[in-house]
C-alpha positions as CSV (number, residue, x, y, z in Angstrom):
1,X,-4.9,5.6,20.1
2,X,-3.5,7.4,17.1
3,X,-0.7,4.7,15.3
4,X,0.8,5.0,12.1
5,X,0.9,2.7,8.7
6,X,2.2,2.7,5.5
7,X,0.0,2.3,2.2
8,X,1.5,2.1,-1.3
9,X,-0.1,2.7,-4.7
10,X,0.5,-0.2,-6.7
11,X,1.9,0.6,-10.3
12,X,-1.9,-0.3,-11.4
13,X,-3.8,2.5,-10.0
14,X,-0.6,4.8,-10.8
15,X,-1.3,3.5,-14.3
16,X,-5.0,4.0,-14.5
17,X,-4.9,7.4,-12.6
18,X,-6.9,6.2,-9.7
19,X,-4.5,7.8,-7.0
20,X,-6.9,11.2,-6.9
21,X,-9.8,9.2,-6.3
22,X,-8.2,6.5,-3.7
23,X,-6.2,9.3,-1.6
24,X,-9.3,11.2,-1.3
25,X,-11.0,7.9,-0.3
26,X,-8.2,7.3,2.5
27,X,-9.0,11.3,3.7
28,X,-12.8,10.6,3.9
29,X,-12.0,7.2,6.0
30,X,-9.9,9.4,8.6
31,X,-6.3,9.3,7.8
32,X,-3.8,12.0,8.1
33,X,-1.7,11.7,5.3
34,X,2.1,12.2,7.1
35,X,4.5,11.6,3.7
36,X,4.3,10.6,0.4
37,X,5.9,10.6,-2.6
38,X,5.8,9.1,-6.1
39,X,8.6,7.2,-7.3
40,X,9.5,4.2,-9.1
41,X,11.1,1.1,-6.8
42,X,14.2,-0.9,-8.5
43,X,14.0,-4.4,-8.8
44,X,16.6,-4.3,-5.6
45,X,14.2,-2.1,-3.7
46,X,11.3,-4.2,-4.4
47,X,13.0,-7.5,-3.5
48,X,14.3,-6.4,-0.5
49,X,10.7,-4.8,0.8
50,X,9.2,-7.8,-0.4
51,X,11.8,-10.5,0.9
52,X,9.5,-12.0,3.5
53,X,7.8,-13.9,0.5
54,X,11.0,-14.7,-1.0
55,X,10.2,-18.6,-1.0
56,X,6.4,-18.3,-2.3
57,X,5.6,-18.4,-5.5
58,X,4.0,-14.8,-6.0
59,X,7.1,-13.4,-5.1
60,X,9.2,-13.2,-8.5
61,X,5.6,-12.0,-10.4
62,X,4.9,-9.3,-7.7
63,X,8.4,-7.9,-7.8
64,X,8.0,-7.9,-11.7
65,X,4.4,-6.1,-10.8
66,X,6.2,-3.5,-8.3
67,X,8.7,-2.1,-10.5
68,X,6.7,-2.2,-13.8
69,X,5.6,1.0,-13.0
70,X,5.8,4.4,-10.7
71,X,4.4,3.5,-6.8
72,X,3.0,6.6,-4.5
73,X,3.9,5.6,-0.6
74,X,2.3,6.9,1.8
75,X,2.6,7.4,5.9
76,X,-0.9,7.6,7.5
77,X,-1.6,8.0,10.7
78,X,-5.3,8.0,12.0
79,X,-6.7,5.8,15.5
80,X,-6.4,1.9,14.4
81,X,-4.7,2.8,11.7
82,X,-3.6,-0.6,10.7
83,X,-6.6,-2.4,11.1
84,X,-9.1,0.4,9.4
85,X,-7.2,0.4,6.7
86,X,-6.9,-3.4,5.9
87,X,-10.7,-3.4,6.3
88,X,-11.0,0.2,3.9
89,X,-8.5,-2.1,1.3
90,X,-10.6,-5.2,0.9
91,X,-9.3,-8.7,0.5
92,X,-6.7,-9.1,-1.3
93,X,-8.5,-10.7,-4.5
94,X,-11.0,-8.0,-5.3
95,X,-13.6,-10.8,-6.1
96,X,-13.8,-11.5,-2.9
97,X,-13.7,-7.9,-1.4
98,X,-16.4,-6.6,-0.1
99,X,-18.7,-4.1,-1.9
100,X,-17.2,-0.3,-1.5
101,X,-13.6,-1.4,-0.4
102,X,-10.7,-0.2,-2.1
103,X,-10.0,-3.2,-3.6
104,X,-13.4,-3.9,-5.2
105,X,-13.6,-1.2,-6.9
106,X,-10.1,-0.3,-8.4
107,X,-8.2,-3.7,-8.7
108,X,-8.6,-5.7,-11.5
109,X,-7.1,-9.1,-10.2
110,X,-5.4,-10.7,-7.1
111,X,-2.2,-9.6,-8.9
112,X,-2.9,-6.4,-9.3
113,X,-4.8,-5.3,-6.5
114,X,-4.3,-1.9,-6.5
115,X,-2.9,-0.7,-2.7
116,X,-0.5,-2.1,-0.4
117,X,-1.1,-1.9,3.8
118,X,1.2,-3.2,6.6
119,X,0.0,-6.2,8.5
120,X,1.1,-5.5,11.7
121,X,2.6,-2.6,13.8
122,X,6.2,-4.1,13.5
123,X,5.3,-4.8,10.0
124,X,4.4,-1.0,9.5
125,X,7.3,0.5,11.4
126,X,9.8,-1.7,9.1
127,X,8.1,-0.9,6.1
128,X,7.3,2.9,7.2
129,X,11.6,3.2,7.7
130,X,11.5,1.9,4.2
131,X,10.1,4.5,2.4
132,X,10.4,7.2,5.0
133,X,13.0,8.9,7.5
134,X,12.2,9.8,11.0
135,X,12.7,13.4,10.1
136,X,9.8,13.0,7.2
137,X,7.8,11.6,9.9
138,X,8.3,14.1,13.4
C-alpha cells in the first residue's frame, strides 16, 4: 500500500553538498519524490515543527542545528514509506547505523545526522502539512 512521508535535508548535508548523492539514494530505494523545495526554517518555524521535544534537552541545540543553515523537504511517497525509510536513514547516531544507511555514511555525529523522517503516519501527515499544501501534494 503506497503511503506518504516527509524527509528533510538537515543543514549538514545542505552544507557539505551531499543532497545530489542522498536524493538519488532515496530514488534508487523506491521513492517518488511528490515536493520539495530548499529553504531556510526560522527559529519560529523550527520550534514549532520541533515542539514535541520542547522539554528534552536536545531541543534548544537542534533548533540552533535546523536554522543554522538552508533545509531541502521533501514529500515521498513509495509502499511502507515510513518504515523503508527509517530503516534507508539509519540510527540516529551514525555510529551505531548500520553499514550503507544514510546515516552512516553522510552524518558526522548524533547532532548532525544528516536527514530527517517522520515516525509515524500521524506524525508524517502533521509534518507533511508543515512543509506542504494539499494542492503541492494532489
Amino acid at each position: 500500500m503506497k503511503q506518504r512521508t516527509l524527509t528533510i535535508l538537515k543543514p549538514d548535508t545542505v552544507a557539505r553538498r551531499n543532497c545530489g548523492a542522498v536524493i538519488s539514494r532515496l530514488e534508487q530505494e523506491g521513492f517518488e519524490i511528490l515536493a520539495g523545495r530548499m529553504l531556510r526554517l526560522s527559529e519560529e518555524q523550527a520550534m514549532a515543527f520541533y515542539a514535541v521535544h520542547k522539554d528534552k534537552p536536545f531541543y534548544r541545540p537542534l533548533v540552533e542545528f535546523m536554522t543554522s543553515g538552508p533545509v531541502w523537504p521533501m514529500a515521498l511517497e513509495r509502499d511502507n514509506a515510513i518504515e523503508h525509510l527509517r530503516k534507508v536513514m539509519g540510527a540516529t547516531d551514525p555510529a551505531k547505523a548500520a553499514p550503507g544507511t544514510i546515516r552512516q555514511q553522510f552524518a558526522t555525529s548524533i547532532e548532525r545526522n544528516a536527514i530527517h523522517g517522520s515516525d509515524s503516519p500521524e506524525n508524517a501527515r502533521i509534518e507533511l502539512s508543515f512543509f506542504f499544501s494539499a494542492a503541492e501534494l494532489a
